[in-house]
C-alpha positions in Angstrom: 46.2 6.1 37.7 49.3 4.7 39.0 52.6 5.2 36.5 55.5 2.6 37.0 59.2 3.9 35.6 60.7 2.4 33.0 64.5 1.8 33.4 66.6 0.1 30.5 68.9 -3.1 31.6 71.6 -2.2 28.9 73.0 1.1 27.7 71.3 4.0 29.0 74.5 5.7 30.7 75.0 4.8 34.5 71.6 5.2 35.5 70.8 2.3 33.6 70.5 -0.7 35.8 72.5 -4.2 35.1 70.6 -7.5 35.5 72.4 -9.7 37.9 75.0 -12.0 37.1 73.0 -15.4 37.9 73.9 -18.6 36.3 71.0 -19.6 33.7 71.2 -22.9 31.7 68.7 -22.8 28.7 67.1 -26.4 27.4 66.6 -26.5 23.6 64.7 -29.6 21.9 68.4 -30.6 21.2 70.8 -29.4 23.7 71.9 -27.6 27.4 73.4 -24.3 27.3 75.1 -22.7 29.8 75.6 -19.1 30.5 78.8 -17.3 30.7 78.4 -17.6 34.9 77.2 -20.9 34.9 80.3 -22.3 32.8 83.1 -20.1 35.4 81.4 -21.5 38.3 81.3 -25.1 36.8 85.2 -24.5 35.7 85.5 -27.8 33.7 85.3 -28.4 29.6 83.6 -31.7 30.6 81.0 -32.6 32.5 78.2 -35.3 33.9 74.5 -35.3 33.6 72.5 -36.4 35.7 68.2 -36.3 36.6 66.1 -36.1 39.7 62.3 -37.1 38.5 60.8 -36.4 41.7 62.0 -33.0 42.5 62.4 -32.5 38.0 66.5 -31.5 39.1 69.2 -31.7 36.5 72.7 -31.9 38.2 75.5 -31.1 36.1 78.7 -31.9 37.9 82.5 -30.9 36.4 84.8 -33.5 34.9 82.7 -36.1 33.2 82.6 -37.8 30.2 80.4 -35.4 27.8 82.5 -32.5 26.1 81.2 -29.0 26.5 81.5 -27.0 22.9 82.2 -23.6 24.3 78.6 -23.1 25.8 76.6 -26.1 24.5 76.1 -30.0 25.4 74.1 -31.5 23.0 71.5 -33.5 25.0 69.3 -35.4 23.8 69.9 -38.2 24.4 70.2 -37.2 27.6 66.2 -36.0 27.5 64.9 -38.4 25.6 66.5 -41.2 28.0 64.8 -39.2 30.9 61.6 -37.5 28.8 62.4 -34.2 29.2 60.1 -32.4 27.2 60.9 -28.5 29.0 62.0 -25.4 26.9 63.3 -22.3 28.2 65.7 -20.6 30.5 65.7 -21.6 34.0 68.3 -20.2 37.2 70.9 -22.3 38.8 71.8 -23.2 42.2 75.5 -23.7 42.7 76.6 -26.1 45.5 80.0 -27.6 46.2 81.3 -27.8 42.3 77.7 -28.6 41.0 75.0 -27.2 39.5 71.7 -27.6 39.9 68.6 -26.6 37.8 65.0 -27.1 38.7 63.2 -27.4 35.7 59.6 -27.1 37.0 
């Protein structure tokens, strides 16, 4: 029988280990949200959406016309004009001021 250790990600005293700071943007049926990491690298209060169908790639670029309310857009208009029926959390590659989120 093989054991596997348990370590806590929060609390726990400084043994515990932290989970990485990663940029994360989470699709409701209604809206984006983006994490605290996600919203310094992007660095705007506006921004632009924008969808890839073949590679299923949402770009979200800074200083566009839709408002960001602290961490939320609210999309769907955005996915329903593009059918994006996905739900959950998914990590974000940053690349010269934009973000980009496979949703695959």
């Amino acid at each position: 029988m093989a054991f596997e250790i348990y370590t806590p990600r929060r609390g726990g005293g400084k043994t515990a280990t932290r989970a990485k700071k990663v940029p994360v943007v989470r699709l409701s049926k209604t809206s984006l949200v983006l994490n605290k990491w996600a919203r310094e690298a992007l660095g705007s209060s506006t921004i632009e959406l924008a969808y890839d169908a073949d590679t299923k790639t949402i770009r979200i670029a800074p200083n566009g016309s839709i408002p960001l309310k602290k961490t939320k857009v609210f999309a769907k208009g955005f996915f329903n004009a593009f059918g994006i029926k996905m739900n959950g959390s998914f990590p974000v590659e940053v690349k010269d001021g934009y973000l980009f989120a496979k949703i695959s």
